[in-house]
C-alpha positions in Angstrom: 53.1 66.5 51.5 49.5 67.9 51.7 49.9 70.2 50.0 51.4 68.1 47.3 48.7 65.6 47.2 45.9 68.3 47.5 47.2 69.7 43.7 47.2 66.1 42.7 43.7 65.6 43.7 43.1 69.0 41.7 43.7 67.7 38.6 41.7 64.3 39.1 39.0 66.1 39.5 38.8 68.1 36.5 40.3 64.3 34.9 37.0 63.1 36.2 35.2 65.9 36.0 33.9 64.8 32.2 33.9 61.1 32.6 30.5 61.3 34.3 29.4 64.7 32.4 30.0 63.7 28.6 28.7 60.4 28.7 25.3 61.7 30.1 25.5 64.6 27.9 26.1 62.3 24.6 23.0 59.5 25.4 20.6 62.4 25.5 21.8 63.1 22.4 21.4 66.7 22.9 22.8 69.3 20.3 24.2 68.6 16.6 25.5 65.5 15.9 29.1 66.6 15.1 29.6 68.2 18.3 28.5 64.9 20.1 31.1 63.2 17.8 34.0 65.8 18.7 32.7 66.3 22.4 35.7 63.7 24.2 38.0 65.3 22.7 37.3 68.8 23.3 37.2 67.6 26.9 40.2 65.7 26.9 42.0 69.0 25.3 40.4 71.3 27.9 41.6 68.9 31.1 45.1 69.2 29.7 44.9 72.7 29.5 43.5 73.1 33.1 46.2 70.3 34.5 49.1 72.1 32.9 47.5 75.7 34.5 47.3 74.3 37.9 50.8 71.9 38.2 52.3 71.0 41.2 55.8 71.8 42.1 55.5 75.3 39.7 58.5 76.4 42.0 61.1 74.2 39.8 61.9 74.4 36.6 59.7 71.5 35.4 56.4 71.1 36.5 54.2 68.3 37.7 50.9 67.3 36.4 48.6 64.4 35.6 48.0 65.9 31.8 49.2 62.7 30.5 46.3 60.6 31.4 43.5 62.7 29.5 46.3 62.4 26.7 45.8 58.7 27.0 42.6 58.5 27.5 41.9 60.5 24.1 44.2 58.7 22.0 43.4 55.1 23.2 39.8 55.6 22.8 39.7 58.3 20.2 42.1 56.7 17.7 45.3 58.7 15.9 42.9 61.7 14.9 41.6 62.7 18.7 45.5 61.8 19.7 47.5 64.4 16.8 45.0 66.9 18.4 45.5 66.6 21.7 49.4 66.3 21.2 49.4 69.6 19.8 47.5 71.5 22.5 49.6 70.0 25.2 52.9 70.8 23.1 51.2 74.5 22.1 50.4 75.2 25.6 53.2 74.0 27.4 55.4 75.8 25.0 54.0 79.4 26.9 55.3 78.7 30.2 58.5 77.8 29.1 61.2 75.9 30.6 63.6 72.8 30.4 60.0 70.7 30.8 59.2 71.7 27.6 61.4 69.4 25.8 59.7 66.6 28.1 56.4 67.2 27.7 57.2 66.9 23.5 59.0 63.9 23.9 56.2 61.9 26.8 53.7 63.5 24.7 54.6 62.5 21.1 55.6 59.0 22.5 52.2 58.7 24.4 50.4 59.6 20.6 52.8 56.8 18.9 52.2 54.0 21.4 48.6 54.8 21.3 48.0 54.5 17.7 49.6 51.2 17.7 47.5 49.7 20.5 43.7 51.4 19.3 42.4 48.8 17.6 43.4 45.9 20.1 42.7 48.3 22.8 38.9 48.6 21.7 39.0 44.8 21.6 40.1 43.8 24.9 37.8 43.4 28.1 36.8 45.9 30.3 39.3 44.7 32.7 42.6 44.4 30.5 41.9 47.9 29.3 41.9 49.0 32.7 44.9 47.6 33.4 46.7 48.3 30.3 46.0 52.1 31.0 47.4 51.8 34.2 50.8 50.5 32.8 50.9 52.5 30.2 50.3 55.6 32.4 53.1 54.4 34.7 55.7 53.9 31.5 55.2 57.5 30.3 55.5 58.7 34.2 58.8 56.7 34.6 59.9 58.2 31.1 59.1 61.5 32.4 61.1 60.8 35.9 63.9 59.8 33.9 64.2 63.0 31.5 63.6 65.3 34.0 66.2 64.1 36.4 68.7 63.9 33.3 68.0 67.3 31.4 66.4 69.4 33.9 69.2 72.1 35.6 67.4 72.2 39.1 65.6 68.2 39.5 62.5 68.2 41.2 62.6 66.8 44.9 62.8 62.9 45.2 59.8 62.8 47.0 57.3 64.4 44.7 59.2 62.6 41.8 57.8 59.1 44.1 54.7 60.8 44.8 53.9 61.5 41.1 55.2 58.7 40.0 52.5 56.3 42.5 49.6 59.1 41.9 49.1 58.7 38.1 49.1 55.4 37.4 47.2 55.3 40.5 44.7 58.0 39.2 44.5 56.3 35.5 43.5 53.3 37.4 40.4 55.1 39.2 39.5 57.3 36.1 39.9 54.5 33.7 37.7 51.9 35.9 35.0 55.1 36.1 34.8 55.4 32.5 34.3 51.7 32.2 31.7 51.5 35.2 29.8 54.5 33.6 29.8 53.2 29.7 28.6 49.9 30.9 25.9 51.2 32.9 24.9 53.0 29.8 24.7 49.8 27.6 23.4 48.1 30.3 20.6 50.7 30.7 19.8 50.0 26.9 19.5 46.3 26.8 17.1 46.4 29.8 14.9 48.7 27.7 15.4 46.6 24.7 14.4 43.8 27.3 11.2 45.4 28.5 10.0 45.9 25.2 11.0 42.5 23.6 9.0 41.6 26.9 5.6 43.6 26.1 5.6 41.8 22.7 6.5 37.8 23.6 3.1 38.1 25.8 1.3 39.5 22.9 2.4 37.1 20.6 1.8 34.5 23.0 -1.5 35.7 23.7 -2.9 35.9 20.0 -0.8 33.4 17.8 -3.0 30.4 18.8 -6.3 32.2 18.5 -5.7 34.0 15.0 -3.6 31.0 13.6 -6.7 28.9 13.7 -9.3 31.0 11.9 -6.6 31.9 9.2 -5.9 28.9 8.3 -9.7 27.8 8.3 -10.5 30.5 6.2 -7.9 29.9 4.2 -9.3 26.1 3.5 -12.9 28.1 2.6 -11.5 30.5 0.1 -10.1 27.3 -2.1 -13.3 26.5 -2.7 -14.3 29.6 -4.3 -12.7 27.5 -7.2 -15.6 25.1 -7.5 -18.5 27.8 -7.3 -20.2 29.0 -10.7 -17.8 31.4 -11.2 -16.1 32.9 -14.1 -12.9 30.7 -14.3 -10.5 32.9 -14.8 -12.2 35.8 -12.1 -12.4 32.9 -9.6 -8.6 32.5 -9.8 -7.9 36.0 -9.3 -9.9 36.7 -6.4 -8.7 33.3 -5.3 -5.1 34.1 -5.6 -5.5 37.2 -4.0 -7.0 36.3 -1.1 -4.4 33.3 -0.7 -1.6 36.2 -0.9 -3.1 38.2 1.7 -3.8 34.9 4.2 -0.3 33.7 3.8 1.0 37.0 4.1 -0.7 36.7 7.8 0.1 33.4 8.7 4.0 34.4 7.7 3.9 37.1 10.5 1.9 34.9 13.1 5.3 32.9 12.6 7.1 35.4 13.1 5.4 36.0 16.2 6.1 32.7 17.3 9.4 32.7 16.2 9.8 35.3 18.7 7.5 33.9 22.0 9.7 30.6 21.9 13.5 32.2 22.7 14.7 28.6 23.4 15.1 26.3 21.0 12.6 23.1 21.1 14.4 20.6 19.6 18.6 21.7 19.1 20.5 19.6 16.9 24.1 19.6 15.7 23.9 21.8 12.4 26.7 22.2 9.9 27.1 25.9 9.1 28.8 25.6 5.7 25.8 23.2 4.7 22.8 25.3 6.0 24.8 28.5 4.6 24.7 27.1 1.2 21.4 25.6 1.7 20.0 28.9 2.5 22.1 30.4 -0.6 19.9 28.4 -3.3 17.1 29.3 -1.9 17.9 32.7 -1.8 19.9 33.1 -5.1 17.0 33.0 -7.7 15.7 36.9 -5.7 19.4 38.0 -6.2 19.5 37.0 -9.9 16.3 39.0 -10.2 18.3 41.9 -8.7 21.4 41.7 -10.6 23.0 40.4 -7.0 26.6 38.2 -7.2 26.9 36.1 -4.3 30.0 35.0 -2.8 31.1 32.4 -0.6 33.8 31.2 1.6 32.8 28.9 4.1 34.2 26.7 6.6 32.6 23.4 8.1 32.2 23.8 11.7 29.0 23.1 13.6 26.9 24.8 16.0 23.6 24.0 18.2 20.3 24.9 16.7 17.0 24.4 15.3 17.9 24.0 11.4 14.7 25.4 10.3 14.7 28.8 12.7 18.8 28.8 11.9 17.8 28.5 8.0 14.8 31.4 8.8 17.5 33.6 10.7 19.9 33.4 8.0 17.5 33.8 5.3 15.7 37.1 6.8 19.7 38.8 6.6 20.5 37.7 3.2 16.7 39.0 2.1 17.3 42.4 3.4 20.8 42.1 1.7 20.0 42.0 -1.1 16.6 44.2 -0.8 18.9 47.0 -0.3 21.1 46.6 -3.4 18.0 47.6 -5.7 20.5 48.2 -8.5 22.2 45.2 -7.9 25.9 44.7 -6.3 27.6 41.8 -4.3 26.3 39.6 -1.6 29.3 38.4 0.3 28.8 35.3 3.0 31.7 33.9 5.3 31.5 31.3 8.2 35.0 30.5 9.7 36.4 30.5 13.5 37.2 33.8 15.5 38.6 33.2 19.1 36.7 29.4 19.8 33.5 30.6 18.4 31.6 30.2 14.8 31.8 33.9 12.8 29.5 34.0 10.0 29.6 37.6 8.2 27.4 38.8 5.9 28.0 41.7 4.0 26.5 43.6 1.2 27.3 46.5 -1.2 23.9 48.6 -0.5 22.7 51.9 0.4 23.2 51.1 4.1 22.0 52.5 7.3 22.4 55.3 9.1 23.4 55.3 13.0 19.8 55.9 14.3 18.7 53.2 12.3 21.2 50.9 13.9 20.3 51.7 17.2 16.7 50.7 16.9 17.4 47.7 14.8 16.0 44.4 16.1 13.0 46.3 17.8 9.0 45.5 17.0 7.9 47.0 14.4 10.9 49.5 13.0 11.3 48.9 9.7 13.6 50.6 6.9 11.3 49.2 4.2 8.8 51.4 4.3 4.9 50.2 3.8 7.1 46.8 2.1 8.4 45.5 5.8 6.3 44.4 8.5 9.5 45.1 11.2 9.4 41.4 12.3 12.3 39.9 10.1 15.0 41.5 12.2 13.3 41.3 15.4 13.1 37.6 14.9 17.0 37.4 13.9 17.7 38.6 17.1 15.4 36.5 19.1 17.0 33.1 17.0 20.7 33.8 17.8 19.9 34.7 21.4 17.9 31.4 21.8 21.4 30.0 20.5 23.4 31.7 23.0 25.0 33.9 20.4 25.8 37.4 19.5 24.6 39.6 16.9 27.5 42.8 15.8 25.8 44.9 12.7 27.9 48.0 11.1 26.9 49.9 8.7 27.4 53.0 6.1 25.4 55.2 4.3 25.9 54.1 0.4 28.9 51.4 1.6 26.3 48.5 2.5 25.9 46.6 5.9 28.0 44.1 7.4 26.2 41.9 9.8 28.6 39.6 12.1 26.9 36.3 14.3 29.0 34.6 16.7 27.8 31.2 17.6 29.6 28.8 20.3 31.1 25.7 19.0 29.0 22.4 19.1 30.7 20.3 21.8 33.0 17.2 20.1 31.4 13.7 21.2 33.3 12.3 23.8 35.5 8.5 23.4 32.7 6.9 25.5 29.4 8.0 23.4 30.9 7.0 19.9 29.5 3.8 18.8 32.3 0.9 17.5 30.7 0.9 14.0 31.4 5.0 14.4 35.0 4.5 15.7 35.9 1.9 12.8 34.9 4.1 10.5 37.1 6.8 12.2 40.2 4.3 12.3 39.4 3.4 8.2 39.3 7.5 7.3 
C-alpha cells in the first residue's frame, strides 16, 4: 500500500511540478512570446510523458497513472487546440509500451478531449470555485470509465485495491492541483491590481495636491487674455493670438478635470440614470467627429438604469467612443449595446480599428500611457477606469491588431423603489399605465 501510494505521489509531483514553475516563468515574460504562448502545453505534454514512464502497478497488463489530469488540465484551459495535442502524445506514447491498456488510454483520452471542448468556454466562465469542483468530477468520471474498461477488456484485472486507491487519488489529486493553479493565478492578478493600486495612489495625491492651486490661475488668466480683444490691436492678429491662447488654456483646464475626475473615486451626488438615454445622449454629441471620419454608428440599446453621476457617466462614455472612433482613421463602424447579462447592466462598445496589441492592454488605464502619440495626454482612459470603479463596476477590454477593440462595462442594477416610497399620485399613475 506504500508503495502504491509513494508512485502516486510521484506523479503529483511532476503534475505540480509546473503549476508553480510556468506561471512564474510566463509573468516575467521571459523569452519569445510564442514560446510563452505554447509553454502549458508543452508542460502538460511532458507530465504525461513522465506519468505514463513511471506508472504504478507496471506488473499487470494495464498500468496506473494520474496522466489524465494534466490531459484535463490542458484541454479545459487550453481549448480544443492544446487538447488534440496532448491526446496524441498520450495515444503516441502509450502506444510503445504496449498492452490491453492501450485501447483504454485511446478511449479515456479521446473522451477526456471531446468533453473538454464542449465545456471550455463555460469553463473559463465559471468561478474559481466551480472550476475546481468541476475538475474534480470530471477527473473522477474518466477514472471510473477507466475502472470500468479495464476490469472488462483487460485479460489479468488490476487488484481491487489499487483500482479503489486510484480511483480516490485522482480526483483527489485534481482537487489539490486544480485549487493550486487557482491559488497561484489569483495571486498573480492580485499582485497586479495592488501595483495598479499603488500607482493610481501616487497620482490621486498629486492631483489632489495641484488641481485647486493651478485651476485658479488658469482660469484667471484665461479672463486676462479676453481682453487682448479690446487693446489697439490689429483686429484680425488680436483674434488669432487670442484664439490661440484660449486653445492652449482650455486644453489645460480639460486635464485639470481630468485630474479631478480621477482624485474624487466616489460619486458626489449619484442619481438614477437611464443608460439607453445617456447612451444616445452621448451618441449626438459624438456623432458629428464620426461623420468627419467616415464612422457609422450603431445602436441597440435597452432601458435599464444604473447609479451614477450623469455628467462623469456621460464623460466616461464619451472618452471610449472618442478613442473609437480615433482609431478608425479611415473610417469603419462604431457599434454600441446596453442590455442585461447575469443581473447586471452590459454596455459594449466595439469598433472596426487598428486595435491594440497585448502589451498595450496590459498597461491600459495607467497615468500617462497613451497610444496616441504626442495627440493623447494618457488621462482619458485612466479617468474611464476611475468612473466605473466609483460606480462599483467592471471594466473587460479585448482587442486585435487590425480587428478593432471591444470594450465591455458591467454596471449593477439601480434598486426598484420599494411599495412604501412611491407616492399615491406615482401609484395612480402606475394603476392608469
Amino acid at each position: 500500500m506504500l508503495s502504491i501510494l509513494k508512485d502516486f505521489l510521484l506523479n503529483l509531483f511532476f503534475i505540480l511540478l509546473p503549476v508553480f514553475l510556468v506561471p512564474l516563468w510566463t509573468e516575467q515574460e521571459k523569452g519569445p512570446k510564442r514560446l510563452l504562448l505554447y509553454l502549458p502545453t508543452a508542460c502538460c505534454a511532458i507530465v504525461i510523458v513522465l506519468c505514463i514512464t513511471l506508472p504504478v502497478g507496471a506488473e499487470n497488463d494495464f498500468m496506473f497513472d494520474l496522466w489524465q489530469i494534466p490531459l484535463w488540465l490542458g484541454s479545459l484551459y487550453g481549448g480544443i487546440g492544446p487538447a488534440t495535442l496532448l491526446v496524441l502524445v498520450t495515444i503516441v506514447y502509450r502506444s510503445l509500451f504496449g498492452g490491453a491498456g492501450v485501447l483504454i488510454t485511446v478511449v479515456v483520452s479521446i473522451a477526456i478531449a471531446a468533453v473538454s471542448s464542449l465545456w471550455t468556454k463555460r469553463f473559463a466562465s465559471l468561478p474559481s470555485k466551480q472550476r475546481v469542483l468541476l475538475a474534480t468530477l470530471l477527473s473522477f468520471a474518466s477514472g471510473l470509465l477507466t475502472i470500468a474498461m479495464a476490469e472488462w477488456i483487460v485479460n489479468n484485472p488490476p487488484p481491487l485495491l489499487l483500482s479503489l486507491t486510484f480511483l480516490l487519488v485522482q480526483p483527489a489529486s485534481m482537487l489539490i492541483v486544480c485549487a493550486a493553479r487557482e491559488m497561484v493565478y489569483h495571486n498573480m492578478a492580485l499582485r497586479k491590481r495592488i501595483i495598479r493600486a499603488e500607482k493610481m495612489e501616487a497620482v490621486t495625491h498629486l492631483a489632489a495636491s495641484i488641481s485647486h492651486e493651478i485651476r485658479n490661475p488658469l482660469t484667471a488668466a484665461r479672463g486676462f487674455i479676453q481682453l487682448i480683444e479690446e487693446q489697439p490691436l490689429a483686429a484680425e492678429k488680436r483674434r488669432q493670438y487670442a484664439r490661440i491662447a484660449l486653445e492652449e488654456l482650455d486644453r489645460a483646464e480639460a486635464i485639470i478635470t481630468d485630474y479631478l475626475t480621477f482624485a474624487k473615486p466616489a460619486p458626489e451626488m449619484p442619481e438614477k440614470l437611464n443608460v439607453k438615454l445617456e447612451v444616445e445622449r452621448v451618441i449626438d454629441i459624438i456623432r458629428p467627429l464620426a461623420n468627419m471620419s467616415c464612422v457609422d454608428i450603431q445602436a441597440s440599446l435597452a432601458p435599464f438604469s444604473v447609479m451614477g453621476e450623469r455628467e462623469k457617466f456621460r464623460q466616461c462614455l464619451l472618452n471610449i467612443m472618442k478613442n473609437a472612433i480615433e482609431a478608425m482613421p479611415n473610417g469603419g463602424t462604431l457599434w454600441v449595446y446596453a442590455s442585461l447579462d447575469n443581473g447586471r447592466v452590459l454596455i459594449r462598445i466595439a469598433d472596426t480599428g487598428i486595435g491594440m496589441t497585448k502589451e498595450q492592454l496590459d498597461r491600459l488605464g495607467e497615468p500617462y500611457f497613451t497610444t496616441k502619440g504626442v495627440k493623447g495626454t494618457g488621462l482619458g482612459m485612466m479617468v474611464v477606469y476611475r468612473i466605473v470603479e466609483s460606480m462599483n463596476g467592471t471594466i473587460r477590454i479585448e482587442s486585435e491588431i487590425h480587428k478593432g477593440t471591444t470594450v465591455s462595462i458591467y454596471l449593477p442594477l439601480a434598486p426598484s423603489p420599494s411599495p412604501s416610497t412611491i407616492s399615491d399620485k406615482e401609484k395612480q399613475l402606475f394603476a392608469v399605465l
